[in-house]
C-alpha positions in Angstrom: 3.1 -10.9 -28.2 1.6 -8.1 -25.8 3.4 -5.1 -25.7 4.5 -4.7 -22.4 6.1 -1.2 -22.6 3.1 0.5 -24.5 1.1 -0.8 -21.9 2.8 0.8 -19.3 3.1 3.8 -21.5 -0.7 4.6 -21.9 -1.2 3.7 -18.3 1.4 6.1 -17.1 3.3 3.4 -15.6 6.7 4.4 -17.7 9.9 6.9 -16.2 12.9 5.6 -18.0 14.2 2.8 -20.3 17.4 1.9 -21.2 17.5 1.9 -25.0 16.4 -1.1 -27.2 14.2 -2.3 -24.3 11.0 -2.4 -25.9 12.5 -4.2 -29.0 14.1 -6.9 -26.8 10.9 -7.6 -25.2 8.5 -7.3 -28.2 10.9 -10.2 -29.9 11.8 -12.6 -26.4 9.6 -14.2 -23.9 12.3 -12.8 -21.0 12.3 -12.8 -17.1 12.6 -9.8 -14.9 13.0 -8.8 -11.4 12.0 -6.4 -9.1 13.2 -5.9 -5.3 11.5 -4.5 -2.3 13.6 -4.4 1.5 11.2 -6.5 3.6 11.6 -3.3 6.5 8.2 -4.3 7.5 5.9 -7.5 7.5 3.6 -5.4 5.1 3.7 -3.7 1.7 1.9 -0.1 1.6 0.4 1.6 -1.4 3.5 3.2 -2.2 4.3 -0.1 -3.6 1.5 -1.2 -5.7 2.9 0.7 -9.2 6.0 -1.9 -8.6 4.2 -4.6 -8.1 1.6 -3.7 -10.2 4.5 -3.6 -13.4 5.0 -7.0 -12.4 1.5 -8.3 -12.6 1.4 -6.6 -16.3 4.5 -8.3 -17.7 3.2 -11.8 -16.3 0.2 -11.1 -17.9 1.8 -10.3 -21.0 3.8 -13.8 -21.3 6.8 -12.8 -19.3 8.4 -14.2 -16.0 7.9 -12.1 -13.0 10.8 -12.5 -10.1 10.1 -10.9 -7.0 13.5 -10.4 -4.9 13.2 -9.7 -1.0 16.2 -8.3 0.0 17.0 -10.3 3.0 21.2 -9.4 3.0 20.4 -5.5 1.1 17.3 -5.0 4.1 20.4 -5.6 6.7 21.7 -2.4 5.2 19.9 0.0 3.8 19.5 1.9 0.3 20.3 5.6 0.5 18.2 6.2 -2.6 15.7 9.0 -1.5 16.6 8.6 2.2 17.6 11.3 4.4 18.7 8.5 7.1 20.2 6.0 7.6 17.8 2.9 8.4 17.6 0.6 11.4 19.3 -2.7 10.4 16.8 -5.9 11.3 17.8 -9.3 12.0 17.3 -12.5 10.5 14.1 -13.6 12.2 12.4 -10.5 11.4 13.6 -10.1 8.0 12.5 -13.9 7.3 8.8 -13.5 8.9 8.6 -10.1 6.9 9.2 -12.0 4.2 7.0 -14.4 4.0 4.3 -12.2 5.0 5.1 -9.8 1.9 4.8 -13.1 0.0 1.5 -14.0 0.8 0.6 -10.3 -0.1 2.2 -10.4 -3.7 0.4 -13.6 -4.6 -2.7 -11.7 -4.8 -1.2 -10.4 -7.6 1.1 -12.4 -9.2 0.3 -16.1 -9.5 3.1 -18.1 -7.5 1.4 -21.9 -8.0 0.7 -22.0 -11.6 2.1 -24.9 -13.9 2.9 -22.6 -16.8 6.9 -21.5 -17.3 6.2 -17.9 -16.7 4.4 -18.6 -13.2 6.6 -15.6 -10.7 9.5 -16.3 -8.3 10.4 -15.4 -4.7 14.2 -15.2 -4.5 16.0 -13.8 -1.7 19.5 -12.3 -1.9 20.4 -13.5 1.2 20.7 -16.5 -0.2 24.0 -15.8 -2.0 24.9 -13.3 -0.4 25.5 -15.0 3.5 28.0 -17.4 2.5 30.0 -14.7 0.0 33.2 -13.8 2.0 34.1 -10.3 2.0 37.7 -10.3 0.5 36.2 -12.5 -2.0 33.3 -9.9 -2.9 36.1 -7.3 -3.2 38.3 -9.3 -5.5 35.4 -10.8 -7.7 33.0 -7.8 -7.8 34.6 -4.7 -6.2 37.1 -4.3 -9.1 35.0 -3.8 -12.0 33.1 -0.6 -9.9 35.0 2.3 -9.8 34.5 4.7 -7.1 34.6 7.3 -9.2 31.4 5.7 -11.2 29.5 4.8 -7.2 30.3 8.4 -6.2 28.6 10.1 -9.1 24.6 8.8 -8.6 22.2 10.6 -7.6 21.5 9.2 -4.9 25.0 9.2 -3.3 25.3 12.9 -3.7 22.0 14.1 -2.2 23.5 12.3 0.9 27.1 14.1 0.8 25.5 17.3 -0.5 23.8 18.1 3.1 20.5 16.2 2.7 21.5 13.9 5.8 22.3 14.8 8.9 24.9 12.3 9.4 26.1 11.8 6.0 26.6 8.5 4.2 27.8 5.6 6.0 30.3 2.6 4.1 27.3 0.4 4.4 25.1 2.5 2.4 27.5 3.5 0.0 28.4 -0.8 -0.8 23.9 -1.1 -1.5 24.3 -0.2 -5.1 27.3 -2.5 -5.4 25.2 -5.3 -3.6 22.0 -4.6 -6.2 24.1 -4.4 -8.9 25.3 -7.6 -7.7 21.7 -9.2 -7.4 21.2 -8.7 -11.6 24.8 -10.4 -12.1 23.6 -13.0 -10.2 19.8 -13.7 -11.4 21.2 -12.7 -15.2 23.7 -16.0 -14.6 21.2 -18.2 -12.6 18.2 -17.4 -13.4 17.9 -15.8 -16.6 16.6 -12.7 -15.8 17.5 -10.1 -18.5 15.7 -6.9 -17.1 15.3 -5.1 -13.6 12.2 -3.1 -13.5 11.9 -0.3 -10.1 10.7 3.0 -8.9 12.6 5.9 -10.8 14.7 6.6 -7.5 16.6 3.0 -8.0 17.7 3.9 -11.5 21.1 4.6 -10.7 21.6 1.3 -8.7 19.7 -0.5 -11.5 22.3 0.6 -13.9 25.0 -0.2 -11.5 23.9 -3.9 -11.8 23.9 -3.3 -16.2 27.5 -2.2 -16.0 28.5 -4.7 -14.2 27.2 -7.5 -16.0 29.2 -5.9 -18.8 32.5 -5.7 -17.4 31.8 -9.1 -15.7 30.1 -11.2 -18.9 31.4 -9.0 -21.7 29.6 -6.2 -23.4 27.9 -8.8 -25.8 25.9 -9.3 -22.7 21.9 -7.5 -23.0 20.9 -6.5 -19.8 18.4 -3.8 -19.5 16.5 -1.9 -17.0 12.7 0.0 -16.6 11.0 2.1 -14.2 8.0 3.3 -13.0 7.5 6.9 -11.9 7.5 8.3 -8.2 3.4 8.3 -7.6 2.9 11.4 -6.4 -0.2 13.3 -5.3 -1.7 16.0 -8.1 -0.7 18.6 -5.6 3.0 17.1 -5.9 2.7 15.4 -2.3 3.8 12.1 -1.4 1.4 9.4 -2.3 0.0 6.9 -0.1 0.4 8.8 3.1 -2.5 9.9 5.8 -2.2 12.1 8.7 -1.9 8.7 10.2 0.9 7.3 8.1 1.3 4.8 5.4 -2.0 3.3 3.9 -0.8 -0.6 4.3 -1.7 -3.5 2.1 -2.1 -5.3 5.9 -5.7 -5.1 7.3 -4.2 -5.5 10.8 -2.2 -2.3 9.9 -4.9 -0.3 7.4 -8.7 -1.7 8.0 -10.4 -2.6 4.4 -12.9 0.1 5.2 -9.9 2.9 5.6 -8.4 1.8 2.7 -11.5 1.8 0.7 -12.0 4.8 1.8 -8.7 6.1 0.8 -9.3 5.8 -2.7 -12.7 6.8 -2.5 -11.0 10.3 -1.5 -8.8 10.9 -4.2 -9.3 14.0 -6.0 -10.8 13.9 -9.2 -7.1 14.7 -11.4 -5.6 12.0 -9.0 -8.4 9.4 -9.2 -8.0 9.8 -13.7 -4.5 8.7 -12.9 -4.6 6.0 -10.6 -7.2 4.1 -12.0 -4.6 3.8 -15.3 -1.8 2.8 -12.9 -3.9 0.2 -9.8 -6.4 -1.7 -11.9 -6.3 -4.4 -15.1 -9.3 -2.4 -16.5 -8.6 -1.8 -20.1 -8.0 1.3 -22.3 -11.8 1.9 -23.7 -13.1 1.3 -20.0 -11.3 3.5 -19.0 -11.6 6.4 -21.2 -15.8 5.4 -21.2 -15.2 5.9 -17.0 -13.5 8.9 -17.9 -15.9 10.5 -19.9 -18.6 9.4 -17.6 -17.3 10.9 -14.5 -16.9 14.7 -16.8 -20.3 14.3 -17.5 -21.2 14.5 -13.9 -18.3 14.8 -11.4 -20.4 14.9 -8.6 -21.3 11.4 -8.5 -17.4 10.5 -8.3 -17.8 7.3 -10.7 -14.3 7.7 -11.2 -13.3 7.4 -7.6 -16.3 4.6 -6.6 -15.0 2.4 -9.3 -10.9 3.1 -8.3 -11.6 2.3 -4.7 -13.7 -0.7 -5.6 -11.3 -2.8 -8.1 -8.1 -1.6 -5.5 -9.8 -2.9 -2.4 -11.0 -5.7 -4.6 -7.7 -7.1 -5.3 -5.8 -6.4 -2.6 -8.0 -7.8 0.2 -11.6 -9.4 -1.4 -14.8 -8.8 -2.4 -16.1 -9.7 0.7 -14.0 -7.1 1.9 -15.5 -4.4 -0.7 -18.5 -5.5 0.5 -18.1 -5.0 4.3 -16.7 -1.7 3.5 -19.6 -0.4 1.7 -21.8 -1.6 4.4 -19.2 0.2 6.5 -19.5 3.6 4.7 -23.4 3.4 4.8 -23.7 2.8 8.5 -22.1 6.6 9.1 -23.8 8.0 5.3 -26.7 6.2 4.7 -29.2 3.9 6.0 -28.0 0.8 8.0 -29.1 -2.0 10.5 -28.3 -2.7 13.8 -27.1 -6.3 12.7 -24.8 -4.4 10.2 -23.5 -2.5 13.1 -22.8 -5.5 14.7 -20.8 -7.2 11.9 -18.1 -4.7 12.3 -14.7 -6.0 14.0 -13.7 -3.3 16.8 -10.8 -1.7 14.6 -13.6 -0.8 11.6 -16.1 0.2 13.9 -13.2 2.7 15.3 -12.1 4.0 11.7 -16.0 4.6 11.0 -16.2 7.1 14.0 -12.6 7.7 14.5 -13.8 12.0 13.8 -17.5 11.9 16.1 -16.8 12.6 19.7 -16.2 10.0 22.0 -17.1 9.8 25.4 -16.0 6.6 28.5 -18.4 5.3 30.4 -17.8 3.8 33.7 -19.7 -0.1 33.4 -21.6 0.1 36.9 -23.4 3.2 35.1 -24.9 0.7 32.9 -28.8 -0.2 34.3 -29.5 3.5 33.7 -32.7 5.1 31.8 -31.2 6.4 28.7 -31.7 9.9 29.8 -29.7 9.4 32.6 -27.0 7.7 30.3 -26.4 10.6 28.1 -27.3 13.4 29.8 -24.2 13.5 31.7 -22.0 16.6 32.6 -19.5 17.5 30.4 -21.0 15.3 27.6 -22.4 17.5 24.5 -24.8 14.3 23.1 -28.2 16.1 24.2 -28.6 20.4 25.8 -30.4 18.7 28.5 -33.0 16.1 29.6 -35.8 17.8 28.4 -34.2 18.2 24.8 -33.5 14.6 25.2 -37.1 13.8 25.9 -38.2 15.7 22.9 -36.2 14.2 20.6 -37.1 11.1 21.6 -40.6 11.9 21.0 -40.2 13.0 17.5 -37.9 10.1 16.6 -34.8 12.3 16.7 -32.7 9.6 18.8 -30.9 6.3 18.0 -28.9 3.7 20.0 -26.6 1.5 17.7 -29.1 2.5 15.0 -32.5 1.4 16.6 -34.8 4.1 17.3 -34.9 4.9 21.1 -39.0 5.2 21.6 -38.9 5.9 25.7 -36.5 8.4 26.9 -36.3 6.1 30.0 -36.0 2.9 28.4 -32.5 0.9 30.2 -29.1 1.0 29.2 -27.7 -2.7 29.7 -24.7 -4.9 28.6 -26.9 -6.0 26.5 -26.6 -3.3 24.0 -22.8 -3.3 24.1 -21.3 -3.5 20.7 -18.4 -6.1 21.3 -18.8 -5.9 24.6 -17.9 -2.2 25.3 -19.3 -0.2 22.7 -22.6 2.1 22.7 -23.4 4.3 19.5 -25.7 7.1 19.9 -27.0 9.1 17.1 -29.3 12.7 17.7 -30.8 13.7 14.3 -29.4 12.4 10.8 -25.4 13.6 11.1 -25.2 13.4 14.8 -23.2 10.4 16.1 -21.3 9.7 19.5 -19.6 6.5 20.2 -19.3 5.6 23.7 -16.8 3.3 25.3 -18.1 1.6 28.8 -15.2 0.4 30.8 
């Protein structure tokens, strides 16, 4: 049986572990559980090391649950939270659901006849029926407030970290998760929790209760994954946009290709251990390749290809490539035009950008461009120049006469015009 702890070890994927972990899973084919709120109808990157631990003990034999927190997402876990969060309804917590589903079955396998294949549960599903006076009496009793009041997490929040303190609701979450293990340990088998290293002191809520509920003869045991955090101890996963989302409607494939591709060289040694299913000795051979010459960044080319990879396509990969070469290397106008509007705004979301008004259009080039308050060309004569020397480019065709029309015709989806002076030069143009 594949170790599932050393491989998290070596990759970096390993915080804490209760004690006699590893030799409980090194002797049992077991099932596990990890939950994630559904506050949004997509995952982000701050996710991936969680899911990613699941994807690792599938592949090593074991069955991965996956537990939306449809009744815990109503509330809101004060772990690491300075707020309190927005409670959602039902509707929106069910179609988050079901589109974090679709987003996890890229990497766990949902359909598969085999008994390990993962689980969706959802602990709204035991939870909206459970009567309050009944929760108390059955489950509040063997939870002392003295034991809730000491966590962590609880403290930051009466300590001053909030602004508002912490609210009843919050303080019942880790009661609620702990509740969740007690629950899947007696219907589902599941004999582990696995989370990020913030959620170890709910995760050991739900161990200690399973004891007092099911007698300490009772294993239950619990794993986490470190806090990803930037090498220069910043939060992962975050832009001067916000979030890097797992959603292409939220995060392009191109931008998020390009996130990786970013990474600094200590960050990219890490995250290649942690994001991808390459093995050990590629690894280290990718390692020692990119030392040999860091400036070809074979570490971060071959990070941002397996993550965009798995989490949209190769098709994907593929159109972000082409994406990145239309702004730093050779491209076609026909690969220009194979860009959705959003990607063709991330590509030249930093060159200026100008608005056209659409009766302008009919215009020699040079009366285009050379517009007041525009900075494309010095002046028409520059213009004409360039032109002349092959110094100018509309949506990466050469322009050969300075006075050649500007129609609708050239409009990239219907309102866009790219302009490029020199190599590095670009303007994007929106006609209205």
């Amino acid at each position: 049986m594949k170790n599932f702890v050393e491989e998290l070890r070596w990759r970096g994927m390993l915080a804490q572990i209760m004690p006699g972990t590893e030799e409980y899973l090194m002797k049992n084919l077991t099932s596990a559980y990890l939950g994630t709120d559904p506050t949004a109808d997509s995952l982000h990157i701050g996710h991936l090391c969680g899911i990613m631990m699941l994807r690792h003990f599938q592949r090593c034999g074991h069955k991965p649950y996956l537990l939306v927190g449809g009744a815990t997402g109503m509330i809101g876990d004060p772990s690491g939270k300075s707020q309190e969060r927005n409670l959602l309804d039902s509707d929106t917590l069910y179609h988050n659901q079901e589109a974090i589903k679709k987003q996890v079955s890229k990497f766990l396998d949902f359909d598969g006849t085999e008994p390990n294949k993962a689980e969706m549960v959802n602990n709204y599903d035991w939870m909206k029926d459970y009567k309050f006076l009944d929760f108390v009496r059955d489950i509040g009793k063997h939870i002392t407030v003295n034991y809730m009041m000491a966590k962590e997490s609880v403290q930051q929040r009466l300590n001053g970290v909030a602004r508002d303190g912490l609210s009843f609701t919050e303080f019942t979450y880790q009661l609620l998760q702990g509740y969740d293990f007690l629950y899947l340990y007696e219907h589902k088998g599941v004999r582990m929790q696995m989370g990020g290293n913030d959620q170890w002191g709910n995760m050991t809520t739900g161990t200690e209760l399973i004891r007092r509920t099911l007698g300490n003869d009772n294993e239950a045991f619990c794993l986490t994954c470190p806090l990803i955090t930037k090498a220069d101890g910043k939060k992962f996963g975050k832009t001067e946009s916000g979030n890097v989302w797992l959603d292409r409607n939220r995060t392009t494939p191109y931008a998020f290709y390009q996130f990786w591709l970013n990474v600094t060289d200590a960050d990219a040694e890490r995250y290649i251990k942690i994001f991808t299913d390459l093995d050990k000795d590629t690894i280290e051979g990718l390692i020692e390749e990119h030392k040999q010459d860091p400036g070809r960044r074979v570490l971060q080319h071959r990070l941002a290809d397996e993550v965009t990879t798995l989490v949209h396509s190769k098709e994907d990969l593929d159109m972000a490539i082409a994406a990145s070469n239309i702004l730093f290397g050779k491209a076609t106008k026909d690969q220009l035009a194979k860009l959705d509007e959003a990607t063709l705004n991330d590509v030249f979301k930093d060159v200026p950008h100008y608005d056209l008004p659409k009766d302008q259009l009919g215009q020699p080039a040079v009366e285009v461009f050379c517009r007041e308050g525009w900075q494309i060309f010095p002046s028409k004569s520059e213009m004409r120049k360039l032109v002349k020397g092959n110094g100018v480019s509309l949506n990466k065709e050469k322009v050969t006469a300075f006075d050649r029309p500007v129609t609708a015709d050239d409009l990239i989806d219907g309102k866009y015009l790219l302009v490029q002076r020199g190599k590095k030069n670009y303007y994007l143009i929106t006609v209205k």
